[in-house]
Residue frames relative to the residue before (quaternion, step in Angstrom):
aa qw qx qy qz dx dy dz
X 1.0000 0.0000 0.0000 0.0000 0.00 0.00 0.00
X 0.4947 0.6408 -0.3990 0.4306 3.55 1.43 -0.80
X 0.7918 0.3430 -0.1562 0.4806 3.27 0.12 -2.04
X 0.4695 0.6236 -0.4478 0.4361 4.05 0.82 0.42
X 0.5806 0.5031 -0.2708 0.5801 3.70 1.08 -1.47
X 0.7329 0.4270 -0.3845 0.3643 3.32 0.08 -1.40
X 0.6336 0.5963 -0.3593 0.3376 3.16 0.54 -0.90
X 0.6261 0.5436 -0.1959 0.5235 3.59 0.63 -1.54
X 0.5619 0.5817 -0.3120 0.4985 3.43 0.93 -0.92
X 0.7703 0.3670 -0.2545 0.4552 3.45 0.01 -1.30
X 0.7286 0.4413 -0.3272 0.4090 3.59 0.78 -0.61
X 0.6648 0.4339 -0.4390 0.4207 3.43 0.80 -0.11
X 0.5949 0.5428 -0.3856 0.4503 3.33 1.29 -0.43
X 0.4166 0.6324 -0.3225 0.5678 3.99 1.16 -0.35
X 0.8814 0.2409 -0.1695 0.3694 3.40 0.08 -1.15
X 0.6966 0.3852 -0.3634 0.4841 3.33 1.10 -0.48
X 0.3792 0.6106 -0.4502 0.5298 3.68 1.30 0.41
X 0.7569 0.4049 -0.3400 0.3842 3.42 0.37 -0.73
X 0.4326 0.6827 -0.3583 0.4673 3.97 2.21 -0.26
X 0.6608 0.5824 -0.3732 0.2914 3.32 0.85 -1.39
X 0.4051 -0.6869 0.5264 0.2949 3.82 -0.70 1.45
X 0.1036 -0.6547 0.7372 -0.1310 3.31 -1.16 1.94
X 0.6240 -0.3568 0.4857 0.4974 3.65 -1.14 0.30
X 0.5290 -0.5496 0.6097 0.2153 4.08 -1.22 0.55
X 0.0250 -0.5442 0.7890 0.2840 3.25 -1.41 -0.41
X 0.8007 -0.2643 0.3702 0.3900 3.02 -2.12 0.73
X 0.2688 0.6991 -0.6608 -0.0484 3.22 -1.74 0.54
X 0.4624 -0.6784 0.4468 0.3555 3.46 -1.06 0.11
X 0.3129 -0.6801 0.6524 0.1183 3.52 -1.08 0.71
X 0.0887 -0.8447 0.5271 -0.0275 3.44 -0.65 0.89
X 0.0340 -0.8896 0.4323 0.1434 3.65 0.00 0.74
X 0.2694 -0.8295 0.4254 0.2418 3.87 0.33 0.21
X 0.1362 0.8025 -0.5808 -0.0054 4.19 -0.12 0.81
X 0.6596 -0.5973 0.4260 0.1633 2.88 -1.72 0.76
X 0.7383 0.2589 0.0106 0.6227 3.02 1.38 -0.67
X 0.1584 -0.7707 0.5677 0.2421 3.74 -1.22 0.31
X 0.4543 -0.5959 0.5050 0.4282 3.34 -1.22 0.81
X 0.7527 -0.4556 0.4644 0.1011 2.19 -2.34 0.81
X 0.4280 -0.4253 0.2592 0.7542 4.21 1.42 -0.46
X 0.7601 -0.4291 0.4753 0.1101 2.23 -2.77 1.44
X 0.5852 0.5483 -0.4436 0.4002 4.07 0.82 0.28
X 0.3835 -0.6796 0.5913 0.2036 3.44 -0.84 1.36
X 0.5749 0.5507 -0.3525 0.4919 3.91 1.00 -0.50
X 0.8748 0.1029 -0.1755 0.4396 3.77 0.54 -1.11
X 0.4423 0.6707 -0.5410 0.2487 3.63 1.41 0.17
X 0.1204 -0.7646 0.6317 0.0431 3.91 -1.80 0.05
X 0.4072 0.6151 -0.4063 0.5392 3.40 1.95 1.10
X 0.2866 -0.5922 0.6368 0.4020 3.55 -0.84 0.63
X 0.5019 0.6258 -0.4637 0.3761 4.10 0.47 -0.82
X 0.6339 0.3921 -0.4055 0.5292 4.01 0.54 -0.90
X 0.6730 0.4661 -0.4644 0.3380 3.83 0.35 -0.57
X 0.4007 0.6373 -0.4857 0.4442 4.01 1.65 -0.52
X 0.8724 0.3786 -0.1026 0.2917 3.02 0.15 -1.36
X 0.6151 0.4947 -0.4022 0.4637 3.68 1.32 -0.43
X 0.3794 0.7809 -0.4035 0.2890 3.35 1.31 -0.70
X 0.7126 0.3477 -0.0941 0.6021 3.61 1.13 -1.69
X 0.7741 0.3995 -0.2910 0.3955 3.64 0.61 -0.47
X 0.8161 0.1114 -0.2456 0.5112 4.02 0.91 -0.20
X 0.6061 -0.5839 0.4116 0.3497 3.36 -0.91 0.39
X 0.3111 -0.7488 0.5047 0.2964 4.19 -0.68 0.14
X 0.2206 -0.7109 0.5508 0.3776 3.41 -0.68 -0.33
X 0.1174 -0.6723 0.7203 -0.1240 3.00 -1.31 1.85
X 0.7300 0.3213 -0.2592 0.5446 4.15 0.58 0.13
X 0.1372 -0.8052 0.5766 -0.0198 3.48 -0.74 1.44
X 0.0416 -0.7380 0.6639 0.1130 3.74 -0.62 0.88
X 0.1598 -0.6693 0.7242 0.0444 3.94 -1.34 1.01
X 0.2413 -0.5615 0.7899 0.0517 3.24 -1.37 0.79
X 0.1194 -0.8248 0.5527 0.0038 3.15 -0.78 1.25
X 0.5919 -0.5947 0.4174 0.3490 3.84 -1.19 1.61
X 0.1615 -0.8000 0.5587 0.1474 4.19 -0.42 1.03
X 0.7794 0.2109 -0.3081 0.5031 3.66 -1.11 0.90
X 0.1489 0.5800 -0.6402 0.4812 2.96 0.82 1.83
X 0.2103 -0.7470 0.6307 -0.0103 3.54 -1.67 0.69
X 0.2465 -0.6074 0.6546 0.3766 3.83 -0.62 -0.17
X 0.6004 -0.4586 0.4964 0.4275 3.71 -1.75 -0.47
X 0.7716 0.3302 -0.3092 0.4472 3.64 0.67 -0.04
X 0.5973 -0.7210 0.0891 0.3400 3.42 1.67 0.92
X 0.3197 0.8349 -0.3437 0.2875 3.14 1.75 0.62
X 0.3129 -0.7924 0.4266 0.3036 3.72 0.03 0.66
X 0.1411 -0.7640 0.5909 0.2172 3.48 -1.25 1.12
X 0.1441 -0.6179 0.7529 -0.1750 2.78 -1.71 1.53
X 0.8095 -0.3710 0.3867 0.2397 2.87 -2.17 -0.09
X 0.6141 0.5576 -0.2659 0.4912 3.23 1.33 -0.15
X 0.5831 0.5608 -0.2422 0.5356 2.99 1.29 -1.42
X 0.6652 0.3991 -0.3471 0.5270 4.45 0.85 -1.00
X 0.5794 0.3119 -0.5347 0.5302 3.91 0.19 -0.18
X 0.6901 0.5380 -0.4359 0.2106 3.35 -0.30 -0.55
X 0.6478 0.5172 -0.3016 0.4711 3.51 1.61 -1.12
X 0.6838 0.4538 -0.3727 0.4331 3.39 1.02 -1.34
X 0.6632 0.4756 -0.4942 0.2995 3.84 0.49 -0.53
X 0.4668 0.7533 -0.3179 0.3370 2.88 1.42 -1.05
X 0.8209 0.3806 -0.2010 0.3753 3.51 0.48 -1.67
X 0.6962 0.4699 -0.3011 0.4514 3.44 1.31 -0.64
X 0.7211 0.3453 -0.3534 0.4857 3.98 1.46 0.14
X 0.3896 0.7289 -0.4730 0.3053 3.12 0.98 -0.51
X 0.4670 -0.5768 0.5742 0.3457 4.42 -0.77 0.55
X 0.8227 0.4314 -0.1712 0.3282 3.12 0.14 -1.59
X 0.5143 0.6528 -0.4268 0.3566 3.71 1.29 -1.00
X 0.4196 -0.6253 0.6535 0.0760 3.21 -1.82 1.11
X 0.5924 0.6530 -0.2097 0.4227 3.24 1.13 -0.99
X 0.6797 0.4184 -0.4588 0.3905 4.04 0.70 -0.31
X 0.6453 0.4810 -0.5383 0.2499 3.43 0.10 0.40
X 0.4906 0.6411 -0.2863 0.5160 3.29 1.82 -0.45
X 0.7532 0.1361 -0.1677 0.6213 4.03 1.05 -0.53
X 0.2862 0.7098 -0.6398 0.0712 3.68 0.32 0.89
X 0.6004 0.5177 -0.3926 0.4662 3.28 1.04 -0.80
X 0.5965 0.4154 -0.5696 0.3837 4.00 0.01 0.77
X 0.5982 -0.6242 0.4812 0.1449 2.99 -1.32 1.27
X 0.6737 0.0938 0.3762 0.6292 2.69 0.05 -2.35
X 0.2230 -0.5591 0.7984 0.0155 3.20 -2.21 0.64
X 0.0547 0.7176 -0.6942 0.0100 3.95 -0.15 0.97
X 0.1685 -0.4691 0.8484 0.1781 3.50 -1.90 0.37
X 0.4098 -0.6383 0.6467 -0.0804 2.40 -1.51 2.40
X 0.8094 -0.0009 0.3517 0.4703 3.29 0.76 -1.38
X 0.6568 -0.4485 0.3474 0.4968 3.96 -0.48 0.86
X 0.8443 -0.0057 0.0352 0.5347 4.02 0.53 -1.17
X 0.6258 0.5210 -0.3238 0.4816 3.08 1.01 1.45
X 0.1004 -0.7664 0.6337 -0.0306 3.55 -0.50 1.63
X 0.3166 -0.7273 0.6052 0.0672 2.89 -1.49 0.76
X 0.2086 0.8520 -0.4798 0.0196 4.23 0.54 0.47
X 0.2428 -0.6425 0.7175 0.1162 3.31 -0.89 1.85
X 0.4851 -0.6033 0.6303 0.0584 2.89 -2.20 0.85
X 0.5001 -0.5746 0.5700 0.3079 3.87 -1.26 0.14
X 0.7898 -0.0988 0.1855 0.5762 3.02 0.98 -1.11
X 0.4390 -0.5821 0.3973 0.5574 3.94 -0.62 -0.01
X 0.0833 0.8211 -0.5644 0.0180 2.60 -1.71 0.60
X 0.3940 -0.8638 0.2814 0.1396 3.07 -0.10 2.29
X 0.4913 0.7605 -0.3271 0.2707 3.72 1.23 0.20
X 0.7248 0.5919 -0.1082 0.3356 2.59 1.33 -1.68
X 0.4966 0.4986 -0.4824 0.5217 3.60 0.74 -0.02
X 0.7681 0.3197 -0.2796 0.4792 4.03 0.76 -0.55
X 0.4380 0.6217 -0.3466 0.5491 3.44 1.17 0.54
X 0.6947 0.3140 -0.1797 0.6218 3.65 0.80 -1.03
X 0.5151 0.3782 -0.5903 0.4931 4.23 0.73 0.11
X 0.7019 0.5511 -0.2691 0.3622 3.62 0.45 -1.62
X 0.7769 -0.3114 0.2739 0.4738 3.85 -1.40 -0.37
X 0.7560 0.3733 -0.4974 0.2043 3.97 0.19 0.07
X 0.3944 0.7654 -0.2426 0.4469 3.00 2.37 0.17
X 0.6196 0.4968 -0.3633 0.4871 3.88 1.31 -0.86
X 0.5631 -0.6481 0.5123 -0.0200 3.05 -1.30 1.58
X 0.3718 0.7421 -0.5519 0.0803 3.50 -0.09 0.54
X 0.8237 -0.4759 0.0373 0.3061 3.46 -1.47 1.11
X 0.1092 -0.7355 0.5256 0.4133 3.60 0.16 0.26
X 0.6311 0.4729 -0.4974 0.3615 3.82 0.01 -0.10
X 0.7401 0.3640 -0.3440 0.4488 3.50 0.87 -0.07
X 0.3929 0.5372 -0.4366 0.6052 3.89 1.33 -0.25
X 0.7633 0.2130 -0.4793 0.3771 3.95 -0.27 -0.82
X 0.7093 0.4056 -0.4990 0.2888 3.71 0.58 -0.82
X 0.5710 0.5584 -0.3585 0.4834 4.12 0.75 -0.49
X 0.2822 -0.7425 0.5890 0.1488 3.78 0.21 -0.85
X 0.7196 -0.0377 0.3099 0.6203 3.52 -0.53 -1.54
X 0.7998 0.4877 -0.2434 0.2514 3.73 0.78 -0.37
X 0.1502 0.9539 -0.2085 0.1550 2.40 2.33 0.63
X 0.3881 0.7933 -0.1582 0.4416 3.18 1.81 -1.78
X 0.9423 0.2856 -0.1338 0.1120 3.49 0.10 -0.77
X 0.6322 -0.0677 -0.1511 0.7569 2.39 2.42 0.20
X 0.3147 -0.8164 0.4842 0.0034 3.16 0.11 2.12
X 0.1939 0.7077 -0.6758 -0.0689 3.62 -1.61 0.82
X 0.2734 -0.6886 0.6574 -0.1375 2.71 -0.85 2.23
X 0.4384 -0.7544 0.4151 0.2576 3.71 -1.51 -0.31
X 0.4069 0.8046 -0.4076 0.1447 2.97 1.53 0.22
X 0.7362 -0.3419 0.1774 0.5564 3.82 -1.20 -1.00
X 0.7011 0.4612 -0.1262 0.5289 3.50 1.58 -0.79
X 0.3018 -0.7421 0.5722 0.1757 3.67 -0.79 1.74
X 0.3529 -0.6737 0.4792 0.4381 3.86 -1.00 -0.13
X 0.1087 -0.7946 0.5807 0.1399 3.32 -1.02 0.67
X 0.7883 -0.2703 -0.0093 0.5526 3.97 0.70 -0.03
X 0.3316 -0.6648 0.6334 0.2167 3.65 -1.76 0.44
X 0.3134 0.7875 -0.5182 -0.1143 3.33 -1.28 0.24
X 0.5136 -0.7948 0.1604 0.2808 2.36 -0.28 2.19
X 0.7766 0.1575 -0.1253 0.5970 3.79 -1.81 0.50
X 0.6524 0.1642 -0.4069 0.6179 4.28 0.18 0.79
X 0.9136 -0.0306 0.2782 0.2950 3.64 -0.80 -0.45
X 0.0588 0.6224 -0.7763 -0.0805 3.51 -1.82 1.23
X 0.0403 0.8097 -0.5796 -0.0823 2.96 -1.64 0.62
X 0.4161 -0.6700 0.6098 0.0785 3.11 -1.21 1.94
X 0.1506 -0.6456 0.7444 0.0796 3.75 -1.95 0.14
X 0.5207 -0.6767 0.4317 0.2909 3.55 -0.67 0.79
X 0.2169 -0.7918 0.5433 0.1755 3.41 -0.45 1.06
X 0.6499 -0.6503 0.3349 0.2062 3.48 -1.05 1.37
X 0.7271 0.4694 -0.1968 0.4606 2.97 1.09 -1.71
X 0.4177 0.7748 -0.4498 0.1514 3.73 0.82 0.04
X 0.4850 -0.7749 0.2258 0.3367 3.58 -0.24 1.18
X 0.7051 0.2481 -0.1647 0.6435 3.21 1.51 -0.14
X 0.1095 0.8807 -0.4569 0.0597 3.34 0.93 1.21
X 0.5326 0.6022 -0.3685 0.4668 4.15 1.46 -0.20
X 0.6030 0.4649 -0.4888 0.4258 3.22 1.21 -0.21
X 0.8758 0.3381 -0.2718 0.2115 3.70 0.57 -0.53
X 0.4738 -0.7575 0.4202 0.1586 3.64 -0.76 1.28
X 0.8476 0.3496 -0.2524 0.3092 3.21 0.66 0.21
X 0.5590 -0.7153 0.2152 0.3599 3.30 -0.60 0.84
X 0.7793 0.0586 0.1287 0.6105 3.57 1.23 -1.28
């Protein structure tokens, strides 16, 4: 029974020796489909099967870099920068009240690269998210006025666009005023 243990002994010690992460040698991976794609071109393919296989063969994009438009301003004269975009995107994905985190879950991280430069790793790819940032989780609004307002933000937005808010009343009327500082203020013709 002795020279049995030992034995068993020595072999588990053998095998779990053989676990211990050593440099690999080459091997082949072999994947077995049911189907062949249609051609190797992520542009002209129309198999889900080609997507098995591009998976291992192109890379995705999971890391966004933005160059951001400089001598931008909010309405309450806060400069928008690279600080000012981590702030929205954390913003939307902690914020209780935000509608807007299911639309940026897939961001990881929000790095400042650079005064007008973000850097936004992904979880995974995710082909929405460029139409997410045109659409409402993309609108910029002041982070110095979001931290002092909170959730009460709503009631006197400060966003950066051509138009500052000036008052709500509710089920009669909003009314915007053309904000000077607007980085492309000659383009707009109107006053309010």
């Amino acid at each position: 029974a002795l020279r049995m243990r030992q034995s068993l002994l020595a072999a588990l010690l053998l095998s779990a020796s053989a676990l211990v992460a050593l440099p690999a040698a080459a091997a082949d991976l072999r994947i077995g489909l049911q189907e062949d794609p249609d051609v190797l071109d992520p542009d002209q393919s129309r198999t889900f099967v080609g997507r098995i296989v591009y998976a291992s063969l192109c890379d995705k994009l999971v890391v966004l870099t933005m160059d951001l438009r400089e001598g931008v301003k909010f309405h309450d004269g806060t400069a928008f920068d690279a600080e000012a975009v981590k702030a929205n995107i954390e913003r939307s994905k902690g914020l209780p009240e935000s509608r807007r985190k299911s639309e940026v879950k897939s961001i990881e991280s929000v790095e400042v690269t650079g005064p007008m430069q973000v850097k936004i790793t992904l979880a995974q790819p995710d082909a929405t998210l460029l139409a997410q940032l045109a659409d409402r989780a993309g609108m910029m609004v002041s982070p110095t006025a979001a931290s002092a307002a909170g959730a009460d933000f709503g009631s006197n937005p400060v966003c950066s666009g051509p138009f500052a808010f000036k008052e709500r009343v509710q089920q009669d009327r909003i009314v915007l005023t053309r904000f000077a500082d607007y980085w492309n203020a000659d383009a707009i013709h109107f006053d309010s």
